[in-house]
C-alpha positions as CSV (number, residue, x, y, z in Angstrom):
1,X,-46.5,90.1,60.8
2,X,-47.6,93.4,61.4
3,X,-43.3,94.7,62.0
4,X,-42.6,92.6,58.7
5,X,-44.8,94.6,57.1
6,X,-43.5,98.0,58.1
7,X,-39.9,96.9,57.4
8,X,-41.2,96.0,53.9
9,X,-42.6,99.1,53.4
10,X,-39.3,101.3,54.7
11,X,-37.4,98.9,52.1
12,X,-40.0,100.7,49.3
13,X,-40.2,103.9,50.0
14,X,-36.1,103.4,50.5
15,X,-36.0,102.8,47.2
16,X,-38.8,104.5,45.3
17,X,-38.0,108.4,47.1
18,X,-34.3,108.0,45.0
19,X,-35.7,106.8,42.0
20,X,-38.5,109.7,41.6
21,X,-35.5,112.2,42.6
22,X,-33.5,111.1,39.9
23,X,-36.5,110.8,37.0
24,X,-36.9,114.4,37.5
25,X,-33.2,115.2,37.2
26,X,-33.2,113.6,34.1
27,X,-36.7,115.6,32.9
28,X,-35.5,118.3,33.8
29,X,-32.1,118.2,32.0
30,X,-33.6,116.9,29.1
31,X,-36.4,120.1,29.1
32,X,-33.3,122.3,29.1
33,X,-31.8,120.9,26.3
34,X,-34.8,121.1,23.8
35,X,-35.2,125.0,25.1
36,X,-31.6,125.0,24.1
37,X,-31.7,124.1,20.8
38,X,-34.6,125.9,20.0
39,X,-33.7,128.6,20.7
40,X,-29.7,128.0,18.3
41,X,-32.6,127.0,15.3
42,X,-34.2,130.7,15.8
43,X,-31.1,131.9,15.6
44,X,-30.3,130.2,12.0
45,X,-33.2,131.1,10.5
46,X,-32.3,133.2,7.2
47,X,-32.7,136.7,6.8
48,X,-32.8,137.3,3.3
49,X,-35.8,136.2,1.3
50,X,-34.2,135.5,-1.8
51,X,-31.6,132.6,-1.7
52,X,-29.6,130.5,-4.2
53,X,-30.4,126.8,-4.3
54,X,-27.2,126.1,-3.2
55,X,-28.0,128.3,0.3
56,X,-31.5,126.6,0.8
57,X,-29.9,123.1,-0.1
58,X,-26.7,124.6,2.8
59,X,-29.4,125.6,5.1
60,X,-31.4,122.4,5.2
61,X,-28.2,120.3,5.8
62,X,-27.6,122.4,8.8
63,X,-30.9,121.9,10.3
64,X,-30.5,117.6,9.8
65,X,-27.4,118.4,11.3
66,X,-28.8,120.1,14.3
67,X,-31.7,117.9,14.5
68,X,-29.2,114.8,15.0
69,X,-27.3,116.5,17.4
70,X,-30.6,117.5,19.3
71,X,-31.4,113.1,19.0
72,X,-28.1,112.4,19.9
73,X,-27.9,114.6,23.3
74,X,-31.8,113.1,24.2
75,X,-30.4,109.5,23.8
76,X,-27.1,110.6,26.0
77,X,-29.2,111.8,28.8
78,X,-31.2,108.9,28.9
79,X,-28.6,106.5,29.2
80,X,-27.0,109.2,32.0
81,X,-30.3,109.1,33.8
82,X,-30.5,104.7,33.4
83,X,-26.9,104.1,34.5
84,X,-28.0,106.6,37.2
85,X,-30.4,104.3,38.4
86,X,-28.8,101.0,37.7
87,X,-26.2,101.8,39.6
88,X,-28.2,102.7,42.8
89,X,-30.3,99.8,42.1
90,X,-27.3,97.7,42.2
91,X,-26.1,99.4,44.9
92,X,-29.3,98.3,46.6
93,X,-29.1,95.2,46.1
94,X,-25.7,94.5,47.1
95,X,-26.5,96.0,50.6
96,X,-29.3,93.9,50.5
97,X,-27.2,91.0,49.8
98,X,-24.3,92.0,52.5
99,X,-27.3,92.3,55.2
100,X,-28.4,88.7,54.3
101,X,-24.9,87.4,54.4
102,X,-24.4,88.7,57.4
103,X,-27.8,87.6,58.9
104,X,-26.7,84.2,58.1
105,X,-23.5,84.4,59.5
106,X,-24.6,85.4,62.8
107,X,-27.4,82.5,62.1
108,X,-24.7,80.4,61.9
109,X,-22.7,80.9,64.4
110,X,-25.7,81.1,66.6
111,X,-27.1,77.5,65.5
112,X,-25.9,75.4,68.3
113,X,-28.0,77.7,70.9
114,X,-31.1,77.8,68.3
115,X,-31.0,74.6,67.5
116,X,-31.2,76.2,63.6
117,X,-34.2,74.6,61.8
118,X,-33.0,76.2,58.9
119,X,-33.1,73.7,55.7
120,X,-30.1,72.4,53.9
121,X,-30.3,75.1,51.1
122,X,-30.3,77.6,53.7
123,X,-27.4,77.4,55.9
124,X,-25.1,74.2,54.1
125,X,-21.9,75.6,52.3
126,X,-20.5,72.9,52.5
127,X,-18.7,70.2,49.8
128,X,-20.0,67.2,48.5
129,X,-17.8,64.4,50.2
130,X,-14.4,64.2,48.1
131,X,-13.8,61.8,45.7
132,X,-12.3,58.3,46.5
133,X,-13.3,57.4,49.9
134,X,-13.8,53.9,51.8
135,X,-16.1,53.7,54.7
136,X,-18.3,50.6,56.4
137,X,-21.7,51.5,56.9
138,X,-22.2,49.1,60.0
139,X,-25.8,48.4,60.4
140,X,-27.3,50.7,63.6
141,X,-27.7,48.3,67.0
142,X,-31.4,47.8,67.7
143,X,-33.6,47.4,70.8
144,X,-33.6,44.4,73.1
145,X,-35.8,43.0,75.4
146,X,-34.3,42.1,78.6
147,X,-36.6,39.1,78.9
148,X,-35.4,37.8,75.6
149,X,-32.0,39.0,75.7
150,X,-30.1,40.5,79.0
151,X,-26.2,40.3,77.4
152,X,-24.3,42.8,75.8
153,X,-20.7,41.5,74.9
154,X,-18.5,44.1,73.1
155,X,-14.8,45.1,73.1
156,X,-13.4,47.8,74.5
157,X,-12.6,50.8,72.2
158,X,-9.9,53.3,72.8
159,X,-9.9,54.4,69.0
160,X,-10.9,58.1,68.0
161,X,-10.6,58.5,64.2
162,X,-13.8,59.2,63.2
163,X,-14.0,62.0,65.5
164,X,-10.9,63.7,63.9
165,X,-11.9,62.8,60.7
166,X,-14.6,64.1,60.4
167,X,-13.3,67.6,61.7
168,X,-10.5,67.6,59.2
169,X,-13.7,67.5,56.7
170,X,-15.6,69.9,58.1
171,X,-12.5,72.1,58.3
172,X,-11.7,71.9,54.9
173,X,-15.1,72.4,53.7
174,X,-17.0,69.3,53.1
175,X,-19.9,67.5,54.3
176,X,-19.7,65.1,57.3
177,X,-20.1,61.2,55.1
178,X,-22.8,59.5,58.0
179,X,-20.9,56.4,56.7
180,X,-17.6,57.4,58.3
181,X,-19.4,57.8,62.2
182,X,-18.7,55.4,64.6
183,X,-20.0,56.8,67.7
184,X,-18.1,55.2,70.2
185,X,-14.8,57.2,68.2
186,X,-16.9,60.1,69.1
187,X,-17.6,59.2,72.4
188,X,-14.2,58.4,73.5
189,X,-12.5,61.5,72.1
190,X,-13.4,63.8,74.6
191,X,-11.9,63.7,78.3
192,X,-14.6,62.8,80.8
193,X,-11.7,63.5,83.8
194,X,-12.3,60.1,85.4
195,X,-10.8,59.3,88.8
196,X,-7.6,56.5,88.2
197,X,-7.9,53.5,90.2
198,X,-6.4,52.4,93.7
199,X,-4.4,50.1,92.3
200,X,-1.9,49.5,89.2
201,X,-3.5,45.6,88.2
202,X,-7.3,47.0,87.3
203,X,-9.6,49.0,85.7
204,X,-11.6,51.7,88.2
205,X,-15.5,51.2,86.8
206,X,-17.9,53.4,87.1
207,X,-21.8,53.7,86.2
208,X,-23.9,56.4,85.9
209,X,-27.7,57.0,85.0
210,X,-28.8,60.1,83.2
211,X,-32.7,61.3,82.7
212,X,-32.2,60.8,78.8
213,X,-32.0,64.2,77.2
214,X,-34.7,63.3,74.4
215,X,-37.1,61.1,75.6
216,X,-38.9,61.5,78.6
217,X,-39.8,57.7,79.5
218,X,-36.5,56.5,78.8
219,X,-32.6,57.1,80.7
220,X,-29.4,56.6,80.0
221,X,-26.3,54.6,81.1
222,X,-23.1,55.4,81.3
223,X,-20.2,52.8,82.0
224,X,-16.7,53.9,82.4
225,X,-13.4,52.0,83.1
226,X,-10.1,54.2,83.3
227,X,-6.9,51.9,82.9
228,X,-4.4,53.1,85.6
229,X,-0.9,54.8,85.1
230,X,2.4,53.9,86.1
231,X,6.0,53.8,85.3
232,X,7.1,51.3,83.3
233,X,11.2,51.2,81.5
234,X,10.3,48.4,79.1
235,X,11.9,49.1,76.4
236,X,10.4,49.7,72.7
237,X,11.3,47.8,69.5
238,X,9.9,50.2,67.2
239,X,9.3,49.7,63.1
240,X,7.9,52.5,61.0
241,X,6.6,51.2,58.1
242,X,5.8,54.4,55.8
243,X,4.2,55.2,52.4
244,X,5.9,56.6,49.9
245,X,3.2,55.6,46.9
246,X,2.1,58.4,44.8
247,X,-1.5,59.4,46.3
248,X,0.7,60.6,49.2
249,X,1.8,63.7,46.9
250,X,-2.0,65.2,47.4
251,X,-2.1,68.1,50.3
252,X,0.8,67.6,53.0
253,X,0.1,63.7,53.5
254,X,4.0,63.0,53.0
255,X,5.0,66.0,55.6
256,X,2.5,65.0,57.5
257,X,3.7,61.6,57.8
258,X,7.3,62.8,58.1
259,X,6.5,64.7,60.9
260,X,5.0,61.9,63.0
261,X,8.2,59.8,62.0
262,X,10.4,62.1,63.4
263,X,8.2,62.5,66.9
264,X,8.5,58.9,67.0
265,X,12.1,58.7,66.6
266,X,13.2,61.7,68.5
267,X,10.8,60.3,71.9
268,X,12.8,56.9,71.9
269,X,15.8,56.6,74.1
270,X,19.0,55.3,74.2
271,X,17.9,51.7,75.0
272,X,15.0,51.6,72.1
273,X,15.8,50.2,68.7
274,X,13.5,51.8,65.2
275,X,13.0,50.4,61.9
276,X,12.1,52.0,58.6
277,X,11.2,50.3,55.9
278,X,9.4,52.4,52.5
279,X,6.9,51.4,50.5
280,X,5.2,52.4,46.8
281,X,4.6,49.6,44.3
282,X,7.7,47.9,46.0
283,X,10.2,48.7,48.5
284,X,11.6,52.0,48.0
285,X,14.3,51.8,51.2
286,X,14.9,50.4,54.2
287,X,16.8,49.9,57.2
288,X,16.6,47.2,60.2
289,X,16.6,48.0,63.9
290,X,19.3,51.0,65.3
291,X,19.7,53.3,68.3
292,X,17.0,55.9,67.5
293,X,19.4,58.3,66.3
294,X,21.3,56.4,63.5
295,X,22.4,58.6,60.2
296,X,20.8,56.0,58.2
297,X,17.3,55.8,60.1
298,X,17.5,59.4,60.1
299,X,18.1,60.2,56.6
300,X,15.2,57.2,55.0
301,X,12.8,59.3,57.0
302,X,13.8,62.2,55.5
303,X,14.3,60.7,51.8
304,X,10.5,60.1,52.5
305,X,8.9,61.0,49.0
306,X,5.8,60.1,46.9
307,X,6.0,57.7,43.9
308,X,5.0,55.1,42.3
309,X,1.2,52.8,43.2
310,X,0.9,51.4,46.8
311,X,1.7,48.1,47.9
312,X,0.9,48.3,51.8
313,X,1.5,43.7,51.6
314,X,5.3,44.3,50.9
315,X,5.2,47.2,52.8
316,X,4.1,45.4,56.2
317,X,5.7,42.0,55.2
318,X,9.1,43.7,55.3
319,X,7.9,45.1,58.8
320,X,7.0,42.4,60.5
321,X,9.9,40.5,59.4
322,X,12.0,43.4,60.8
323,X,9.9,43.0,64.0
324,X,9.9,39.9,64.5
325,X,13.5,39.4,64.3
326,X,14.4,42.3,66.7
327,X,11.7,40.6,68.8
328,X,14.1,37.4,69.2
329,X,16.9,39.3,69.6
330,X,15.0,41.4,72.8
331,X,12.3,39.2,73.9
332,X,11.7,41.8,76.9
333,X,10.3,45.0,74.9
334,X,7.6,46.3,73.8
335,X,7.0,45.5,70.2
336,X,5.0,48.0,68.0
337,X,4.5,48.0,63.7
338,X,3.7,51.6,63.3
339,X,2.2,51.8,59.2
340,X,1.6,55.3,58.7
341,X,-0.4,55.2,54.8
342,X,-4.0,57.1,53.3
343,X,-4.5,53.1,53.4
344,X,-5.2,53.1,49.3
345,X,-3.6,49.6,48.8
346,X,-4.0,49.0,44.9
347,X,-0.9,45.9,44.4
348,X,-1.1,42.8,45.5
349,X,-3.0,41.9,48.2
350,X,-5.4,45.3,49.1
351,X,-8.2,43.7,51.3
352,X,-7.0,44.0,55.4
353,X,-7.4,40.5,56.2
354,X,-5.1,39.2,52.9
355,X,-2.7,41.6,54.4
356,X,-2.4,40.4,57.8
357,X,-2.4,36.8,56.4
358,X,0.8,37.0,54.7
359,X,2.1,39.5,57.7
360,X,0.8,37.6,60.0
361,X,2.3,37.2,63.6
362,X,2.0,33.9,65.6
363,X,4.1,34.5,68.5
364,X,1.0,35.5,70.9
365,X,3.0,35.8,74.5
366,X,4.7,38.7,73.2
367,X,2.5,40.1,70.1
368,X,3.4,42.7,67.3
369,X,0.9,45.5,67.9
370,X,-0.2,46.7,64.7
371,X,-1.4,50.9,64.8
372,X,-2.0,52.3,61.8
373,X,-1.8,56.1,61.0
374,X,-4.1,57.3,58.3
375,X,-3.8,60.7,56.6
376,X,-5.3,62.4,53.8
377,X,-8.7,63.4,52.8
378,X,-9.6,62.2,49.2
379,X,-8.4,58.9,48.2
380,X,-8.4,57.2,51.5
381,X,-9.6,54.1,52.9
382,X,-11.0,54.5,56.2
383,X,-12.0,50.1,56.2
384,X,-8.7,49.1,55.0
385,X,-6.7,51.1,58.6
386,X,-9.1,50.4,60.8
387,X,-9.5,46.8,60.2
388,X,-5.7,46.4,60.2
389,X,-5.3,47.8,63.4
390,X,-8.8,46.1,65.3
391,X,-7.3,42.5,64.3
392,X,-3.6,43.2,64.3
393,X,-3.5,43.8,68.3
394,X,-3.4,47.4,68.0
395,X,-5.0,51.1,67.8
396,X,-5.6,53.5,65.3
397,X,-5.3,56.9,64.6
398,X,-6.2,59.7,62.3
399,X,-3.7,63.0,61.9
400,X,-5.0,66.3,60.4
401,X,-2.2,68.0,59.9
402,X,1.7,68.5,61.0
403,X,1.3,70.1,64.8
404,X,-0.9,67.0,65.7
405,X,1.2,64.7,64.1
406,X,4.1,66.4,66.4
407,X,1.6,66.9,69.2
408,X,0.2,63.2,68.8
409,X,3.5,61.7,69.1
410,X,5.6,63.5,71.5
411,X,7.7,61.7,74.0
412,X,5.1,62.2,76.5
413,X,2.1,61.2,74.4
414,X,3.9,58.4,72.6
415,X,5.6,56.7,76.0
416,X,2.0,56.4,77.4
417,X,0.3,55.1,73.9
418,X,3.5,52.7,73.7
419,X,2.8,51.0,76.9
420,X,-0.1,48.7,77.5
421,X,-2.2,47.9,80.3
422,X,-4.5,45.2,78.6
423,X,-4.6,42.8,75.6
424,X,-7.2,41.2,74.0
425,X,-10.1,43.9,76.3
426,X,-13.4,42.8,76.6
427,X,-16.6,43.6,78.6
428,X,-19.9,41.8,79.0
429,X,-23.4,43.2,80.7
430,X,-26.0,41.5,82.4
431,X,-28.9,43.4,83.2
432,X,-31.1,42.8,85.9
433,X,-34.3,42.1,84.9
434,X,-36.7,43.7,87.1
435,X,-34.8,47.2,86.9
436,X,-33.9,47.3,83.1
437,X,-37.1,46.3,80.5
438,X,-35.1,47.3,77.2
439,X,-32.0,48.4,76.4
440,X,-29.5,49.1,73.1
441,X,-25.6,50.2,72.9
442,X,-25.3,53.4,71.8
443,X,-22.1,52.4,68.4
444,X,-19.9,49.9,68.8
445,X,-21.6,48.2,65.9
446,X,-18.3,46.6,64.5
447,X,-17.3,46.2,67.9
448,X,-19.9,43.5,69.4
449,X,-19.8,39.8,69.2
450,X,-21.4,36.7,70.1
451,X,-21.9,36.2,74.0
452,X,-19.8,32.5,73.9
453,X,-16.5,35.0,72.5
454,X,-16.3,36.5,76.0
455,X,-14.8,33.0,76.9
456,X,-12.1,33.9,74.2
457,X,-8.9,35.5,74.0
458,X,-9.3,37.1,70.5
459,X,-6.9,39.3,68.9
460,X,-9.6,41.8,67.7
461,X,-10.7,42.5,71.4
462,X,-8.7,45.8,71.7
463,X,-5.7,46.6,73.2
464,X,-5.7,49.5,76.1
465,X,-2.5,51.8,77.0
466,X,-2.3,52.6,79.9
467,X,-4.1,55.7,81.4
468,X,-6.7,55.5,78.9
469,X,-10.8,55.5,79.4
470,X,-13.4,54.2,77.4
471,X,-16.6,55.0,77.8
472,X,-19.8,53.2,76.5
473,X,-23.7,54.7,76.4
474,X,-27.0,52.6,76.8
475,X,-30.4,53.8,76.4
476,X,-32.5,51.6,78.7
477,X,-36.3,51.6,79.4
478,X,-36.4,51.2,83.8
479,X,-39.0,49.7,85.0
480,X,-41.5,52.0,87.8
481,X,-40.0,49.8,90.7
482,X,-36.6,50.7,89.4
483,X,-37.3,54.7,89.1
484,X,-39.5,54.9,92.5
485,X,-36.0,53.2,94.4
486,X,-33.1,55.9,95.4
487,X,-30.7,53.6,94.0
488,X,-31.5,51.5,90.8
489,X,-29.3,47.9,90.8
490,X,-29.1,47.5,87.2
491,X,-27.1,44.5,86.6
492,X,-23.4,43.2,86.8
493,X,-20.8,44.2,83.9
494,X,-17.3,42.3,83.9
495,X,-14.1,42.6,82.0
496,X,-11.4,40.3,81.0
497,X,-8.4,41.2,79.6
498,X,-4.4,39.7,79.3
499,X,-1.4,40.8,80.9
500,X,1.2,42.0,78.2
501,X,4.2,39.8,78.2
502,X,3.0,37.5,80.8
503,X,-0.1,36.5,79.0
504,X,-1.8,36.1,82.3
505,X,-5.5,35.7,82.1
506,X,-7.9,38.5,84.4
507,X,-11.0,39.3,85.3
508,X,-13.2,41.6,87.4
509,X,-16.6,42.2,88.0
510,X,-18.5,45.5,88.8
511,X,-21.8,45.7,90.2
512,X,-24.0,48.4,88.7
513,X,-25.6,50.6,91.1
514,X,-26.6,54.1,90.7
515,X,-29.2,57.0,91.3
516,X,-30.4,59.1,88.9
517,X,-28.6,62.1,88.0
518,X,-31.0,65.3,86.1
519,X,-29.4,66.9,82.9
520,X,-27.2,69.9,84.1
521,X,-26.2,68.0,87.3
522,X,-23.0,66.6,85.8
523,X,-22.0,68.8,82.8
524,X,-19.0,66.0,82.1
525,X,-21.8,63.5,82.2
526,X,-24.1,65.8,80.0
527,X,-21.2,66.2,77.4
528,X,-20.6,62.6,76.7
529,X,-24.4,62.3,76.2
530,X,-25.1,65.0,74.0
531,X,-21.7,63.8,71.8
532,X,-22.9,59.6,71.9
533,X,-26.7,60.8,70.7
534,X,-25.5,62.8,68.0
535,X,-23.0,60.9,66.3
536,X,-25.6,57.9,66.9
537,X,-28.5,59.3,65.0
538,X,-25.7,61.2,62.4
539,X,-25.1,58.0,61.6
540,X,-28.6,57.1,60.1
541,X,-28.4,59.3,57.5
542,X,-26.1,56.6,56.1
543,X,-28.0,53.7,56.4
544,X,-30.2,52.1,53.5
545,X,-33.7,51.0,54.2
546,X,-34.4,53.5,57.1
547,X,-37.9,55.4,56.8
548,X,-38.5,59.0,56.0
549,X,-40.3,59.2,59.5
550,X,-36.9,57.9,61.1
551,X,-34.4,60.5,59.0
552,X,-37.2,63.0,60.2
553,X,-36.7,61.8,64.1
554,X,-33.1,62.2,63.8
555,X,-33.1,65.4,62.2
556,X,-35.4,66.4,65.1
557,X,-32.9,64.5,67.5
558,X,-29.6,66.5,66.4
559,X,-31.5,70.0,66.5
560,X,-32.3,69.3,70.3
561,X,-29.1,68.4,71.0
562,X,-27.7,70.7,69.5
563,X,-29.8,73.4,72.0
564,X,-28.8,71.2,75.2
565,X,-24.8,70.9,73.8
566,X,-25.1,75.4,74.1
567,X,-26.6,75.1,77.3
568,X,-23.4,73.4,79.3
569,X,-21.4,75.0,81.5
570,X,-19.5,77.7,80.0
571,X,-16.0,76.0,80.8
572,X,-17.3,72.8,79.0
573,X,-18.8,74.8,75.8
574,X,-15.5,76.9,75.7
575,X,-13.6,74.4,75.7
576,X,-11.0,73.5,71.9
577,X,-12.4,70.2,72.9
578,X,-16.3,71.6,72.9
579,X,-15.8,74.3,70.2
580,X,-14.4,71.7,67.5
581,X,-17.5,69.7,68.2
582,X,-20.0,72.7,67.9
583,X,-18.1,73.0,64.4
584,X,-19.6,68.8,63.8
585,X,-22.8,70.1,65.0
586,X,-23.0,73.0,62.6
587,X,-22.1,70.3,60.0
588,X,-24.6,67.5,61.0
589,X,-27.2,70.0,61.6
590,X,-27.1,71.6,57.6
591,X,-27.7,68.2,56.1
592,X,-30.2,67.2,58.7
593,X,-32.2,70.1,58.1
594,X,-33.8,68.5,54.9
595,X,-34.9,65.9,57.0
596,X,-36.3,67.8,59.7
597,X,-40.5,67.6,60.3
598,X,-42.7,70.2,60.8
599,X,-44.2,68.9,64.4
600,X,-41.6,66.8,66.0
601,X,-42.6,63.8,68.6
602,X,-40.2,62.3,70.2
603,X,-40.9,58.5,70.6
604,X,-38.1,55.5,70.6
C-alpha cells in the first residue's frame, strides 16, 4: 500500500512541477506585454493642448485601436499557454496509456504461469462468436456410484475438430463458443508418444493413475490403446465430393478446399482410382473414377468455384453412387467418400441423418467410409459434419488454412488416415468395486451408449486408422484400501472391434492395474490431464441450468490449470503443440474470469 502510494505521488508531482513552470511562462509573457503597451500609449499622448475635433475624435480611435490589439495579444497568449498544457497533458496521458497497454500485454502473455484472475473486461479482446454457427451442446456426464452403476460403454474417438476449431477462432480473434468443446477432441489432439504394440492384430492398452491435479481426495484415470502400424498395398477407391455453393466465397474456404483436393490426388498412385463430383444448389461437374492424374479429374478440381445455395444430398448421392460402383468393379480396396463443405446444407434434405438416408450404403463387408472436411469460420455447421462422419463409418476433420490442408493430406499423412485398423470400435469398463467408489468420463458425451450396444456391431462406433491412439480420462473416488495398496486393481476394460474387409468379429480384454503416479512424475501424463480438465469444465459455460456456484468452480478450475499447464517441462510447454494450447487457455481463461469467486474451494 504504502509503495502505491509513493508511486502515486511521483505521478503528481510529475505532473504538477510542468504545469506550475509553464503558468509562469505564460504570467510572465503576458506582464511583458501590458508594460509594452503602456509604455507605446505614453508615447501617443498629444502634445499640443489645443486640438481640432477632428484630432481628439483621430486620437481616441487610435487608443480603441490599441486597446483591442492590447485584448487581442492577452487572448493569444492564453490560448499559447492552454495548448501548452493540453498538449503535455495529452502527452501524459498517452504515456500513461502505452504503460498500461504494455502492462497488460506482458499480463497477458504471462497468464498461463499466474493463472490471471483478471476479469473478462480486463484482459478479453476478443470477438463475440461469428454469426451463423451450429454446435450441439451435449449435456456434461455426471457422477456414478460404482455400487449402482460399475459400466462405462463408449466408442472410441480418433476425431480432433474441436481442438482446431477452436484455435482457428481464437486465431482470428473471437471468443472460444463452450458449445463447440468436446473434450475428448481435445484430448486426443495432442501426441501422448505411446509405445505400439507387439503385434499387428491388436490394440497395446495402457492404464495409468494420476493424484488428480484439483482435488485432493479424488485421482485420475488414464486409458490408452495405440492401434499398431504396418504396411498395407490395398489399394484406394477415392471420391471427392466438393462444395462449390456460394458460402464457400467467404475467407479462403474454396482454396482451402482446393488445396486438400490436390494433396489427395497427388498422394494416390498408379493403381488408385478418384472421383470428383461438384456440388451448389445442384451438380456443378463431375467426373467418375480415373488414374489419379487424369486431365479431366485434374482440371474439375481446379474449375472449383463458389456459386449458387448448397445441396450437400445431391452432392453425396452422386458420391456414393460413384463409390459404390467403383466398389463393384474393385471389390479389394479401400473405399473412402471424402465431402469437403462449411456443412451449411440449405436444399433439400439439410439434417445429417435425411442425408445419409438417401446416400445410404448397405454393402457392410466392405463399407464406404464417410470423412467429412469442414472449413470456414462463420456460416458453418459443426452438427451437420460431425454427425455425417460418426454414422457414416468414418472420421472427421477440421482445416484452418491452406499449409494444413497440404500438411493434413500429404502422401504420408493421407496413406496412414486411408488405411484402417478397426471398424465399428468400442470399449467397455467394469470397475472393481472395492477399489473404485465413484467415477465419471471425462467428454465423450455424444460418444456413450447403452451397456446392451457393446453386443453390437453399430456403424456409429468409430472407425481407427491405423497408428492412431485414443485416449479417454476418468475422475474416480478410490477407496482407502485401494490408496494404502502399491498397486490399485481397478477393474477390467475390453474392446471389440471388426476386421476391415473380412468383417471378422474381435475382442480383447485388459486388466487395469496401476500405482499411483504424483503430478510432475509423467509430464506426458500431466499434459493430457491438464488439456481433458480444461476443455471439460470449458465446456460448462455452455450448458443451461448449471448454478452460479458451479460457473464459479470452473472458473476457479481453468485458472489452476492454467498455473499447472506453465509448470511442465520446458520441452512440453515449448512445444507448437503446447504453445497453441496456451493460446486456448488465454482464451478460456478471459471469459472465465467473470465467473471466477473470490475464495475458491475446491470440492467435486
Amino acid at each position: 500500500m504504502n509503495k502505491q502510494r509513493t508511486l502515486a505521488a511521483l505521478r503528481v508531482r510529475r505532473i504538477t512541477l510542468p504545469l506550475i513552470a509553464l503558468a509562469t511562462l505564460a504570467a510572465a509573457i503576458l506582464s511583458v506585454a501590458c508594460a509594452d503597451d503602456a509604455q507605446q500609449a505614453e508615447s501617443e499622448q498629444p502634445t499640443r493642448v489645443a486640438q481640432t475635433v477632428e484630432q481628439v475624435e483621430q486620437q481616441q480611435a487610435m487608443e480603441q485601436q490599441a486597446a483591442q490589439q492590447e485584448s487581442y495579444a492577452m487572448v493569444d497568449q492564453q490560448q499559447t499557454a492552454q495548448t501548452a498544457v493540453a498538449e503535455y497533458e495529452h502527452q501524459q496521458q498517452a504515456e500513461q496509456e502505452a504503460m498500461q497497454e504494455q502492462a497488460q500485454q506482458e499480463q497477458a502473455a504471462a497468464y498461463p504461469s499466474s493463472g490471471g484472475g483478471q476479469s473478462q473486461q480486463e484482459t478479453s479482446t476478443f470477438r463475440p462468436s461469428p454469426g451463423a454457427t451450429t454446435f450441439e451442446d451435449y449435456p456434461t456426464i455426471g457422477w456414478r456410484v460404482t455400487v449402482d452403476d460399475d459400466t462405462s460403454t463408449f466408442s472410441l474417438d480418433v476425431d480432433r475438430t474441436s481442438y482446431f476449431l477452436a484455435l482457428n477462432w481464437v486465431e482470428a480473434g473471437y471468443a472460444i463458443e463452450p458449445a463447440s468443446v468436446r473434450a475428448e477432441e481435445w484430448i486426443n489432439a495432442f501426441d501422448y508418444h505411446y509405445d505400439l504394440p507387439d503385434v499387428d492384430d491388436s490394440f497395446a492398452v495402457t492404464t495409468d493413475i494420476l493424484e488428480h491435479p484439483l482435488h485432493d481426495d479424488l485421482h485420475l484415470v488414464r486409458i490408452a490403446t495405440q492401434a499398431p502400424e504396418f504396411v498395407d498395398d490395398t489399394p484406394l477407391n477415392v471420391t471427392l465430393v466438393l462444395d462449390a455453393s456460394g458460402s464457400m466465397q467467404e475467407g479462403n474456404r474454396v482454396e482451402i478446399a482446393r488445396a486438400a483436393a490436390e494433396s489427395i490426388r497427388s498422394g494416390l498412385g498408379s493403381d488408385d482410382r478418384i472421383a470428383v463430383v461438384l456440388f451448389s444448389d445442384s451438380i456443378v461437374d463431375s467426373e467418375s473414377h480415373q488414374p489419379p492424374d487424369d486431365r479431366d479429374i485434374r482440371r474439375i478440381i481446379e474449375r472449383l468455384r463458389p456459386t449458387g445455395s448448397t445441396n450437400v444430398q445431391a452432392g453425396l448421392n452422386l458420391g456414393v453412387r460413384f463409390a459404390d460402383e467403383i466398389r463393384r468393379e474393385r471389390p479389394n480396396a479401400h473405399n473412402h467418400v471424402v465431402l469437403m463443405s462449411d456443412g451449411v446444407a440449405n436444399v433439400d434434405a439439410t439434417d445429417p441423418f435425411a442425408i445419409l438416408r438417401t446416400a445410404e450404403d448397405r454393402d457392410d463387408s466392405n463399407p464406404l467410409r464417410l470423412i467429412t472436411v469442414g472449413v470456414g469460420i462463420a456460416n458453418y455447421n459443426d452438427v451437420l459434419l460431425e454427425q455425417l462422419a460418426q454414422y457414416g463409418n468414418g472420421w472427421y476433420r477440421y482445416l484452418q488454412d491452406v499449409n494444413q490442408a497440404r500438411s493434413t493430406f500429404s502422401r504420408e499423412n493421407w496413406l496412414a488416415l486411408s488405411v484402417p485398423f478397426a471398424d465399428q470400435a468400442r470399449a467397455q469398463v467394469r470397475w472393481d468395486h472395492e477399489s473404485v467408489a465413484a467415477w465419471r468420463l471425462v467428454g465423450y458425451e455424444n460418444r456413450v451408449t447403452a451397456d446392451h450396444n457393446f453386443e453390437q456391431d453399430r456403424k456409429e462406433f468409430a472407425e481407427i486408422p491405423m497408428g492412431s491412439a485414443t485416449t479417454v480420462f476418468f475422475e474416480v473416488e478410490l477407496s482407502d484400501t485401494a490408496i494404502s495398496k502399491g498397486l490399485v486393481d481397478l477393474g477390467e476394460v475390453e474392446l471389440r472391434w471388426l476386421t476391415p474387409m473380412s468383417s471378422e468379429s474381435n475382442r480383447q480384454q485388459v486388466w487395469m492395474v496401476s500405482s499411483i503416479s504424483r503430478f510432475g512424475d509423467d509430464g506426458f501424463l500431466d499434459l493430457g490431464s491438464v488439456v481433458a480438465l480444461a476443455a471439460d469444465r470449458y465446456s460448462w459455460f455452455g450448458q443451461d441450468g448449471l448454478s452460479g456456484e458451479t460457473m464459479a468452480l470452473a472458473a476457479d478450475h481453468i485458472r489452476e490449470l492454467a498455473s499447472r499447464f506453465a509448470n511442465l517441462p520446458e520441452d512440453i510447454v515449448n512445444s507448437r503443440a503446447a504453445v497453441d494450447f496456451g493460446k486456448l487457455l488465454f482464451s478460456m481463461g478471459a471469459i472465465a474470469g467473470g465467473h471466477e469467486s473470490e475464495n475458491p474451494g475446491y470440492s467435486r
